[in-house]
Each structure stands twice: as C-alpha cells, then as structure tokens.
C-alpha positions in Angstrom: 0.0 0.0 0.0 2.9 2.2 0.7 5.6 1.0 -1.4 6.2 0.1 -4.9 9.3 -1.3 -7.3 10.9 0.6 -9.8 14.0 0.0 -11.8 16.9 3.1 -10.8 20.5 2.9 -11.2 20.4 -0.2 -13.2 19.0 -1.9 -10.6 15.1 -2.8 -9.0 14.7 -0.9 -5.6 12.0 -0.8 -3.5 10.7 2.7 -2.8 8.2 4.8 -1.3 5.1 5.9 -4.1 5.6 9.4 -3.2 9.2 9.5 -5.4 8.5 10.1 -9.0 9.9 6.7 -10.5 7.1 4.6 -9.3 4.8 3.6 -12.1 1.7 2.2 -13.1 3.0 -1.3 -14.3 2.3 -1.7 -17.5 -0.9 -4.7 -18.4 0.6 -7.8 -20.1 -1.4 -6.9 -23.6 0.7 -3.5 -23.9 3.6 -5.4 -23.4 3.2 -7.0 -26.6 2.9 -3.4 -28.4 5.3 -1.6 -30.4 5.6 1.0 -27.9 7.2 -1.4 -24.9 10.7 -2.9 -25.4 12.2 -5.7 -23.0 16.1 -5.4 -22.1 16.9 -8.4 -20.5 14.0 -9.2 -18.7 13.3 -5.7 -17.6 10.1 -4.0 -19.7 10.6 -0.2 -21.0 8.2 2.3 -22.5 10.0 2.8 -26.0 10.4 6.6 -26.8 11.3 6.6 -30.0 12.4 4.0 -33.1 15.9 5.1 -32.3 14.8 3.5 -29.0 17.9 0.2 -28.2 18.4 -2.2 -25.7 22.4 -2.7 -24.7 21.8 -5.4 -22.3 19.6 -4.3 -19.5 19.8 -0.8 -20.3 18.3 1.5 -22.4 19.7 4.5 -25.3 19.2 5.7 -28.3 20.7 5.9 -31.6 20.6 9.7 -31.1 22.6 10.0 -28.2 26.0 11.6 -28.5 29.1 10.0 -26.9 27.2 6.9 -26.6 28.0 3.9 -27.3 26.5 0.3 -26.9 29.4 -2.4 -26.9 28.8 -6.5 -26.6 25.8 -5.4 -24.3 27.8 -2.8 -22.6 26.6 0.9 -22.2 29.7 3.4 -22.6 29.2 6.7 -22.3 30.9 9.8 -22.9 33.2 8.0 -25.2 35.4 10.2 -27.9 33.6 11.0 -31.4 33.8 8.7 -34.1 34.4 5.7 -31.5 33.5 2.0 -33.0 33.0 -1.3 -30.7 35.8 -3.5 -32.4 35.9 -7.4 -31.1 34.0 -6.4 -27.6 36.8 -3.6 -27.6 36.5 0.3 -28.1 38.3 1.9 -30.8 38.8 5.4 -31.8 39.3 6.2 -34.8 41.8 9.4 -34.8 43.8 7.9 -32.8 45.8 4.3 -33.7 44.7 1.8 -31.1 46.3 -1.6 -31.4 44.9 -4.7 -29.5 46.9 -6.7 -26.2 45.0 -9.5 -25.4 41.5 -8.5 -24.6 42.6 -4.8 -24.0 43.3 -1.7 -26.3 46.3 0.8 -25.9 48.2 3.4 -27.6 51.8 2.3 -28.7 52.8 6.0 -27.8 52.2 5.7 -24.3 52.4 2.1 -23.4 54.0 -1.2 -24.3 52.4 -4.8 -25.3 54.5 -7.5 -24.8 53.0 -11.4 -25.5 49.8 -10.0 -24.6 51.1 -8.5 -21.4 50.3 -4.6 -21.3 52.6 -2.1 -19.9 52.7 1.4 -18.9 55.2 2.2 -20.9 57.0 3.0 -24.1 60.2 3.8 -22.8 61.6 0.0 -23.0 61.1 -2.8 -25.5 59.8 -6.4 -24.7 61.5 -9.5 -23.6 59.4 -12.1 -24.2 56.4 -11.2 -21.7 58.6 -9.1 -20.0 59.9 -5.6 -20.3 63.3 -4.7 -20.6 63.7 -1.4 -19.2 66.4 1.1 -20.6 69.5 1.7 -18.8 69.0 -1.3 -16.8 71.8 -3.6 -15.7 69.8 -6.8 -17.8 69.6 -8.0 -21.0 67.2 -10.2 -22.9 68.4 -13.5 -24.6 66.0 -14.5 -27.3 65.3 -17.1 -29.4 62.7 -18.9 -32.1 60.6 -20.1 -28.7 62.3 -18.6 -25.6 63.3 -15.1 -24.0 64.8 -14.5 -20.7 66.1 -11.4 -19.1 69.7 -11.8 -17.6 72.0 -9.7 -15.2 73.9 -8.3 -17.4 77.9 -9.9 -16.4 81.7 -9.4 -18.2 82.7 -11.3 -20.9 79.2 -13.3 -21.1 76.9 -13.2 -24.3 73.7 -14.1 -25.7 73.6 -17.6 -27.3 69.5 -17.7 -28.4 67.9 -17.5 -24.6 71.2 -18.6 -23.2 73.7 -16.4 -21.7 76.5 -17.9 -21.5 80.6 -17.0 -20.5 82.7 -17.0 -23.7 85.5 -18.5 -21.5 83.7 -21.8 -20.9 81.4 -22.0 -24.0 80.9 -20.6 -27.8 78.3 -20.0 -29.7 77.2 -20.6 -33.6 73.4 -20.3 -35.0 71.8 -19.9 -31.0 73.6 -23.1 -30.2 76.3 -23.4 -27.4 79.2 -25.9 -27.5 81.2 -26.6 -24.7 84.6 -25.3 -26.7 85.3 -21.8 -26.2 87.1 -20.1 -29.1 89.0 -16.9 -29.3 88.2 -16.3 -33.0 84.4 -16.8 -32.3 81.5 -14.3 -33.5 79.4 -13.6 -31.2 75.2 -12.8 -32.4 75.6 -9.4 -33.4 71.9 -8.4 -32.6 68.4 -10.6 -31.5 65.3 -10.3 -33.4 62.1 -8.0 -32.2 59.0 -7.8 -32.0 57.6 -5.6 -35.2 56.1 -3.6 -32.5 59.4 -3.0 -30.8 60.7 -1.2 -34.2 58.1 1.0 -34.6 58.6 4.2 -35.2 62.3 4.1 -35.7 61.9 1.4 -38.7 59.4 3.5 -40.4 62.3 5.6 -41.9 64.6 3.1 -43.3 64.3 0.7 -46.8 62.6 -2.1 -45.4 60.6 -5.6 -46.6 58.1 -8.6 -45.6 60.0 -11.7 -46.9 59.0 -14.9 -46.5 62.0 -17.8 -46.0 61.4 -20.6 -49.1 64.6 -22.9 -48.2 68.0 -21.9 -46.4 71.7 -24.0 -47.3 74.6 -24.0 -45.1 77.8 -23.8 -47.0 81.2 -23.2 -45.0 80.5 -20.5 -42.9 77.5 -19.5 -44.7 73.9 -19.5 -44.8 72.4 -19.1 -48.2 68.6 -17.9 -48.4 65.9 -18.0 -50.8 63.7 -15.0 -49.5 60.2 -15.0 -51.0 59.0 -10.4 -51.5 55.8 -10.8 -49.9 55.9 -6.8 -49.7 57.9 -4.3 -50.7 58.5 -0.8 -49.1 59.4 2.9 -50.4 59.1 1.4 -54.2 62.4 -1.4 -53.8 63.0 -2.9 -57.4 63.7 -6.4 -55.9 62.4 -9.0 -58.1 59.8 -11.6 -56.5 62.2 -13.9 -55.1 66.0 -12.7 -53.5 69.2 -14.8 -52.6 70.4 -13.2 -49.4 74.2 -14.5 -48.0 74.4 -14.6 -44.0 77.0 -15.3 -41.9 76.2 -18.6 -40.3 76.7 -18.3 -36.6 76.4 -14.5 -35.9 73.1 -14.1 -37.6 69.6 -15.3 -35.8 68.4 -18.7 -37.0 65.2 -18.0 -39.5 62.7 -20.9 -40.2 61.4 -22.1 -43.5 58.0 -20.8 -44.1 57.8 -17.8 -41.6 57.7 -14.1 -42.7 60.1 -11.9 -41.6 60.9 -7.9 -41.1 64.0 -7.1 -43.1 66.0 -4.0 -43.9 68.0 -3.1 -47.0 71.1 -1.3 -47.4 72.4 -0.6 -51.2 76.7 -0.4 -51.2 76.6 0.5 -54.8 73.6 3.0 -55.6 73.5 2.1 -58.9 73.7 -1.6 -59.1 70.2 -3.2 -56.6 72.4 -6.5 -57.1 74.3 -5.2 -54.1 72.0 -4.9 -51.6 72.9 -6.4 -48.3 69.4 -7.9 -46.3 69.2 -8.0 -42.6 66.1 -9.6 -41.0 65.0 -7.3 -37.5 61.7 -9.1 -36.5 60.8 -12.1 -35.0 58.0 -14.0 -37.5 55.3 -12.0 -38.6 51.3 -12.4 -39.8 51.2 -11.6 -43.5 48.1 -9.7 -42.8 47.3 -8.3 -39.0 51.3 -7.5 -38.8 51.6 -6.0 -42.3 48.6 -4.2 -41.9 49.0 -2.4 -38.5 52.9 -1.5 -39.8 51.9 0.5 -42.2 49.0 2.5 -40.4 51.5 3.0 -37.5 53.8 4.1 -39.3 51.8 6.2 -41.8 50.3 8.2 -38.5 54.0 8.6 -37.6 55.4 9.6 -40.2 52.1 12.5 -40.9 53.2 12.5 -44.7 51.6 15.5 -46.7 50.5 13.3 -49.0 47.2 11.6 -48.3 46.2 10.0 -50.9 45.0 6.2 -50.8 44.9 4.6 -54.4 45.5 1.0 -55.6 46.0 0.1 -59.4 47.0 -3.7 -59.7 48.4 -4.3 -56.2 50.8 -1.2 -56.5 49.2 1.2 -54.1 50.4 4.5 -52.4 49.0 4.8 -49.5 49.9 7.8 -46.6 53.1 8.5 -48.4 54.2 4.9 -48.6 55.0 3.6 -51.8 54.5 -0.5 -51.7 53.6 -3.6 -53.6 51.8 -6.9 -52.1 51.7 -10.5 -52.8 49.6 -11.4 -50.3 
C-alpha cells in the first residue's frame, strides 16, 4: 500500500510511491505493443524508433558519446568511437589490441599480450626490458629470458653464456670456447618494438622458401611478400648470411628485413638483414603500415591501388599477399 518497485541505477529498488519513479506497471497486452521494449527481462516504455536495448539498459541511436558495446553501455566516449571485437576503438587515434585490451603504442607497451605502462623500453618475451637497466634479454625462435647483465658473457639464443667456458654458432652453445668466435651481433624484435624508428629506413616482408649451409654461410631463398618505399627487388632474393652471428630464421615464416644498397647504382648489391621475430602476412603488415603512416604525418594523403601497387599515406608499396 505504501511501497512500490521501480528500476533506478540499473537496478530494482524498493521505494516509497511518493518518489516520482514509481509507475503504473504496465498490463501484459501493452507489453506486446510496439511501444514497450524488454532489455533483458526488464520491460521499458520505447520513446522513439531510435529507442535500443544494450543489455539491460536503455539508449538511443541519437545519443551523442554513446556507445553500446557486446551489451555494454559506454558513455561519454570520444567521437567517431567503434565497438571492435568487444573492444572500443577510436578512430583518430591508432589503437592496437593486447589481449582482450586496447592501448596506444605512444604511451604504453604490449609485450605477449602483457600490457605495460610504458614505451620507454622494449619487450622481452612477456617481460619488459627497461632502458638503462643492468639486464639484458636472450632471445630465441621459442624462448626469452632477461639476464643480469655480467663481463665477458653473451647471448647464445635464450642462453647467456661465459665465452671462456662456452661458444656460440646459429643460437647453439658448445662446450669449446674459441678466441676467433663471433658472437650474435643483434636478436630479433617484435615488429612492435621497431616502430617508429623502422618506419624511416628501406625495409621488406619476406618470406623464407629454403636456407643452405655452405662453410660459414647461410644461403637464403627469400620470398618479396611486400615491398616498401618502391624497392625494385624481383619476386624472389638470394640473401648470404654469416652462419653463426646471424639469428636462425625458419622455412615458411615471414620476416621484417632491412635493405642497405653499397653501390647505388647496381640493386644486385644490396645487403638484407632480418630485424623481427616471424610475422602475420596480414594483422602485422597491416598495422605497420598504419602506425607508421600516423607517424610519419606525410603531406601526401592519398590512398589509391592500381593492380596491387598502391600508395597509401606516403608509402610507396607492392603486395603479394
């Protein structure tokens, strides 16, 4: 007699019939009529046909800085926002995905799905390496390990191992130190951990079709699956790397590498380095050259494709996807 329940706060209270929210329940038949919507269970008056349900709550269409997510109201969320795989993106601003979350590259790191507040280091595995830190990350095809930094030791793949006990060829260790050794002049990276500093040199996707070991030698069959900044490499190039100071590359998997020309006017002497650590011929290929076309803010903004030679955001590149 003196109390009624109304839905408030996304939830059913109980409350006196003197506060405004209590309402005549509607009669089963109106249910049924245009001008009721159910959200979940719970039974609205519909205002207009912009009138939604987003799980158990209610918006409209017309509402700005709305937004209505995998049943999830968001409000006051930045214009031109879209709901992307449960996550919200914006569209003026590049937002990459970490696991089940979104970030910005400029202000935070993603590192095997691990996210960090940071973009002041670069990722070890699913750790962070910061900079100017006494460790250092040991990486290979399937491991990475940080390690406290120590003299005379070196990276061996994930290993870090003294040179006085051990050496090291292809990521392998063998238990007969040389003095004439070469130790792995760099590790590979995430594509994520190059970015923006790659976006300014001659770079390519190439896929490995079969390596040889001769001597001292590894000789490679690289597959152009895309070229950058308009390279005149052919379809397929024979790349010549030295055997144990170079990180061990596996037939079939696609890989970040950068170009440097000796003689400008001969492309047969081009030397090829690969950066990255395997990469997706599409979701990797694809977000390197929007992050790199927001970094780079080229004047030129045009976006036209004519027989898989496209300029797009300054970039000049051809795909063989």
């Amino acid at each position: 007699m003196t109390h009624c329940c109304c839905f408030k706060n996304d939830t059913l209270e109980v409350n006196l019939k003197d506060e405004k929210c209590c309402l005549t329940p509607p009669k089963e038949a109106e249910l049924k009529s245009p001008e009721y919507i159910s959200c979940s269970g719970i039974n609205y008056k519909r205002e207009s046909g912009l009138t939604q349900c987003c799980g158990k709550n209610l918006y409209s269409l017309s509402d700005v800085n709305v937004l209505c997510c995998n049943g999830i109201l968001h409000l006051n969320v930045p214009e031109q926002s879209e709901c992307v795989g449960g996550l919200i993106y914006t569209q003026k601003q590049l937002k990459m995905s970490c696991g089940s979350q979104i970030y910005d590259h400029h202000k935070q790191r993603c590192c095997s799905g691990d996210l960090y507040n940071t973009s002041k280091a670069e990722c070890c595995g699913n750790l962070l390496l910061e900079h100017n830190s006494n460790k250092i990350c040991c990486s290979s095809s399937t491991h990475a390990m940080l390690h406290d930094t120590k003299p005379n030791h070196f990276c061996c793949g994930h290993y870090y191992y003294n040179a006085s006990l051990w050496s090291c060829c292809a990521e392998h260790l063998k238990p007969t130190p040389s003095h004439n050794s070469f130790h792995p002049e760099y590790r590979l990276k995430p594509l994520t951990d190059l970015i923006p500093d790659i976006c300014h040199k001659t770079v390519l996707f190439g896929k490995v079709e079969s390596v040889v070991l001769q001597n001292n030698q590894r000789h490679i069959v690289v597959r152009v699956i895309v070229k950058v900044s308009g390279i005149s490499e052919g379809p397929l190039l024979y790349v010549i790397l030295d055997h144990c100071s170079s990180p061990v590359l596996e037939n079939g998997m696609t890989y970040l590498w950068e170009t440097n020309n000796n003689n400008n006017n001969n492309n047969n002497n081009r030397e090829y380095k690969p950066l990255s650590i395997p990469v997706d011929v599409t979701t990797d290929i694809h977000m390197f050259f929007t992050a790199c076309n927001l970094n780079l803010m080229k004047a030129l903004s045009v976006n036209t494709c004519s027989q898989m030679l496209c300029i797009q955001g300054g970039f000049l590149y051809q795909g063989n996807f």
